[in-house]
Phi, psi and omega in degrees: 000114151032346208346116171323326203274274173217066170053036195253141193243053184238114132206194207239170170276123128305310195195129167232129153209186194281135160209161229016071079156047215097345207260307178280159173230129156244136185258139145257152184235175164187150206280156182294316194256351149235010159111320190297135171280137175229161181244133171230166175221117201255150197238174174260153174292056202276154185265156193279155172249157183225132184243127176260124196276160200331298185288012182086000165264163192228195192191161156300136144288136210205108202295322194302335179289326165303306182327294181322301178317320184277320188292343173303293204293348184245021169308159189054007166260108214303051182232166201265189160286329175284324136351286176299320165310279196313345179274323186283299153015270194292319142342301204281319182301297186340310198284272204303327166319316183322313200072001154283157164292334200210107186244152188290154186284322171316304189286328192278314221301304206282321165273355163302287170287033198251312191284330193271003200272308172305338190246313145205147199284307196304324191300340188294266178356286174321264162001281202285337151297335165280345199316285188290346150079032175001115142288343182193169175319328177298309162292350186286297175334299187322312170313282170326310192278351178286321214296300179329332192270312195264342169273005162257000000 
């Protein structure tokens, strides 16, 4: 690694530990040859995944956008933040677990309510009407009465 200082690419470990929740390791170091500490950090390497949406363009995956959806669909509602984190978590494990290179915008919308069916129904409800993009009342009702069905 580098000096930062005065470009000498010799230097030791001081002090290494675990950071972002595990996922990073931080090192401090200092150079051999002027003395000086730089902090560096080593990450794992993920590879991007690209999620292709309904019309066929495609994007990076990007977790913060499930969040939004969920935090959306469970506003006024009695879940935590901490909840919400622990559902995109396991979403994001899911995704990248898959080992594809490319997952449909469809397969995350269908794991999002799988999870949220599990967490609160209305929040299920909220989520899956925008999901599902409901035309008129009948199909929403159609939704509901599936949900009903499957709790008995």
């Amino acid at each position: 690694m580098k000096c930062l200082y005065c470009g000498c690419e010799d230097s030791k470990v001081i002090d290494s530990r675990s950071a972002d929740e595990g996922r990073t390791i931080r090192r401090r170091r200092e150079c051999v040859r002027c003395g000086k500490r730089f902090t560096t950090y080593e990450t794992i390497e993920d590879t991007p995944v690209l999620v292709v949406k309904a019309n066929g363009t495609r994007q990076a995956f990007d977790a913060g956008k499930i969040k939004n959806g969920i935090v959306k669909a469970c506003e006024k509602r009695p879940v935590s933040m901490s909840a919400i984190d622990e559902l995109v978590d396991g979403i994001t494990k899911r995704v990248y677990n898959s080992m594809e290179q490319e997952i449909s915008s469809k397969a995350i919308g269908e794991m999002v309510m799988d999870a949220l069916k599990d967490l609160d129904e209305v929040a299920y409800v909220r989520y899956a009407s925008v999901y599902r993009s409901f035309k008129d009342i009948s199909s929403f009702m159609a939704e509901l009465q599936k949900m009903m069905d499957s709790k008995k």
